[in-house]
N, C-alpha and C positions, 0 to 999 in steps of 0.2 A: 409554545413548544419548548420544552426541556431540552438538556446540554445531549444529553443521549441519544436523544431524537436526532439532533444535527451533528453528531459522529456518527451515526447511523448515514445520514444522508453522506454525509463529507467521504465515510468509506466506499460507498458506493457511487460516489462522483470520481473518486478515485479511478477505482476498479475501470470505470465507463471511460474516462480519458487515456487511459494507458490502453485501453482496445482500440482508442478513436486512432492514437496517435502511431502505433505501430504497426497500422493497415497502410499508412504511408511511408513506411522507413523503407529505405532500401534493401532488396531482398537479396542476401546474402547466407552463402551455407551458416557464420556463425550466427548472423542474428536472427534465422531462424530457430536454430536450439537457443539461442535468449530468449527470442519473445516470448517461450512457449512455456519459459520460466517466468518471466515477466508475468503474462498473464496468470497462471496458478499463482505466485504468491501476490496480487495484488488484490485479487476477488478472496484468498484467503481471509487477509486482514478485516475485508468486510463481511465476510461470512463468521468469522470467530466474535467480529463485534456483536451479529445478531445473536452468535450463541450465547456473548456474556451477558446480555438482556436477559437471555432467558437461563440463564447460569440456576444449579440444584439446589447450589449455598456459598457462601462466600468463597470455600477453597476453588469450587471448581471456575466461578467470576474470575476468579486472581488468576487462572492457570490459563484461560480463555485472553483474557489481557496478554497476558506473558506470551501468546501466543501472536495476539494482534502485533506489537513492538517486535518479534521476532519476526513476520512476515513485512512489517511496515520497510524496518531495516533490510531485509535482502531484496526488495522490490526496489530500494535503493542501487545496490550491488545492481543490478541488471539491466537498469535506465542507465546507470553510470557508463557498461561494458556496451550498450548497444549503440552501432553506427547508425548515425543522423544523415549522416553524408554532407554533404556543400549547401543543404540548403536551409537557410535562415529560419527560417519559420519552425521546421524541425528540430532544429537546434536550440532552438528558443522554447520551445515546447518541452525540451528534454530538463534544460534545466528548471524549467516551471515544477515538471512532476518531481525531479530527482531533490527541489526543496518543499517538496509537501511529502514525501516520504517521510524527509529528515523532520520536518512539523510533526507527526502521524509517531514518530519515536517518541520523540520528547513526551507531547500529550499521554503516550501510551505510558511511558517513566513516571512520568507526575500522576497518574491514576493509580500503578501497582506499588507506588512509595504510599500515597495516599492510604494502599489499604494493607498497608505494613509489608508488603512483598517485597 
């Protein structure tokens, strides 16, 4: 299995934890307009990664990347802003995803430097 195959998965393990993990947050008027952010741009980054698989030619792969690190990063921004509440587990979890987001950047950095972006 190629590296692409497993950012393919990785984004979509993504995607799947940050739905598992915010069925259990505390339900509050703002973290429900978070989550609802949270979820769009997390399923983004893995839907952009499929697009860049299947990207037309190189510019539109680079713009699809640029796209993935730009959703990677604000799904950041929204784990950051959403209450966990008092409970450990939650909170433990928050910062699990809020440093694979920050992982999901860099990777995304290191692939559009890679291809001159």
């Amino acid at each position: 299995m190629g590296s692409r195959d497993d950012l393919v998965e990785r984004t979509e393990r993504f995607a799947d934890d940050v739905r598992r993990w915010v069925r259990a947050l505390p339900r509050t008027v703002s973290n429900a307009e978070d989550i609802k952010q949270l979820v769009r741009s997390s399923g983004s980054v893995a839907a952009n990664q499929i697009e860049a698989d299947n990207a037309l030619g190189d510019q539109d792969r680079l713009m699809k990347f640029r796209i993935c690190r730009k959703e990677a990063r604000e799904s950041g921004l929204w784990i950051r802003l959403l209450d966990s509440g008092a409970n450990e587990v939650l909170r433990s979890e928050k910062t699990r995803l809020n440093d694979e987001s920050a992982q999901l950047v860099k990777i995304y950095s290191t692939i559009i430097n890679r291809l001159g972006g």
